[in-house]
N, C-alpha and C positions, 0 to 999 in steps of 0.2 A: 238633601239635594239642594245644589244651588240653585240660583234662578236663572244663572246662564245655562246651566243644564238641563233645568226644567225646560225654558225658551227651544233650545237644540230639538228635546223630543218632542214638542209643541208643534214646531218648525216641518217636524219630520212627518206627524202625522197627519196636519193638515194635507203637504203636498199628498201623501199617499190617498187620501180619502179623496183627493182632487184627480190626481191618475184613476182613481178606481171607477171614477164617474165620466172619466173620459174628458174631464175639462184640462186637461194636462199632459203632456210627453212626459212619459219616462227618462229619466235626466241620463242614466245607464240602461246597457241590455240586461239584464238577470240571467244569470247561467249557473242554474242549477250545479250543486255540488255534488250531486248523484244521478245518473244514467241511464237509463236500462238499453246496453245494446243489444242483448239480445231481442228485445220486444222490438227496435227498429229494424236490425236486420229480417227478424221473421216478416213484419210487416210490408217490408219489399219484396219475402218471400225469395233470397239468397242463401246461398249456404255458404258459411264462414268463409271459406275461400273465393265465392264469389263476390260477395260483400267487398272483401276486405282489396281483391284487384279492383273491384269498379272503382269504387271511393278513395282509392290510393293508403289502405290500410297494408299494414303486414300483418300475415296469418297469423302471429305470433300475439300479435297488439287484441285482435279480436279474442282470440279466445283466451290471453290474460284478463281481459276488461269481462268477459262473459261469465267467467270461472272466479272473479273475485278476486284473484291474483295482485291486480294492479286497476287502476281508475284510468279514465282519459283526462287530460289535466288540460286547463281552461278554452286554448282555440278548438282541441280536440274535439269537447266537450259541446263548443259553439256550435260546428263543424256540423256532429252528429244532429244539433237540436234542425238546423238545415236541411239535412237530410231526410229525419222524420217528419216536416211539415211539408217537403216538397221533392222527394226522392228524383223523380222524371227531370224535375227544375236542376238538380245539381247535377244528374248524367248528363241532359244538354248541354250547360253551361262546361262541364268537363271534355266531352267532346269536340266542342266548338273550339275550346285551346290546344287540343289535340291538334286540330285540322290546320289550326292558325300557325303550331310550331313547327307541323312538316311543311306548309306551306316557303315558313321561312328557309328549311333545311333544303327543298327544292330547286 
C-alpha cells in the first residue's frame, strides 16, 4: 500500500470516528442501498394502494420494490428514509403544496 493511500484511509477514519462522536457533520447524507418498504408502509399502517397515492407512488412501484422485483433508486430511496422518520411531517408538507397549487389554479 502506498502512503498516499495509507494517508486516504487515515484521513477517512479519523473524520468517521469524529462524526461518530458528534464532533463533526457528516460531509454527505448516507442512503442506504437497501430498503424495507414494506416495513415503512406497515409502520404508517396503509395499504399498498394507500401508501403509494398519499406519497405520490405508483401501485406498481410499491409492490415491485415489496416483492423484490425492482429497488427504489437513490432520491426514491431518500424520499422513503423521510417518510419513515416522519410519515405526518411529509403528508403535511404534501398537502400544504397541494393547497398552495390549487390556490395558484384558483
Amino acid at each position: 500500500m502506498t502512503k498516499k493511500a495509507f494517508d486516504k484511509i487515515a484521513g477517512g477514519l479519523k473524520e468517521a470516528i469524529a462524526i461518530a462522536r458528534g464532533e463533526l457533520q457528516p460531509a454527505k447524507l448516507h442512503i442506504p442501498s437497501e430498503i424495507d418498504v414494506k416495513a415503512i408502509r406497515q409502520k404508517v399502517k396503509l395499504s399498498q394502494d394507500a401508501f403509494a397515492s398519499a406519497f405520490g407512488f405508483t401501485l406498481t412501484q410499491i409492490r415491485d420494490w415489496e416483492q423484490g422485483r425492482s429497488r427504489p433508486l437513490h432520491s426514491n430511496r431518500a424520499y422513503l428514509m423521510l417518510i419513515d422518520h416522519d410519515p405526518e411531517g411529509v403528508l403535511r408538507a404534501l398537502s400544504d403544496v397541494r393547497l398552495s397549487e390549487a390556490r395558484k389554479v384558483a
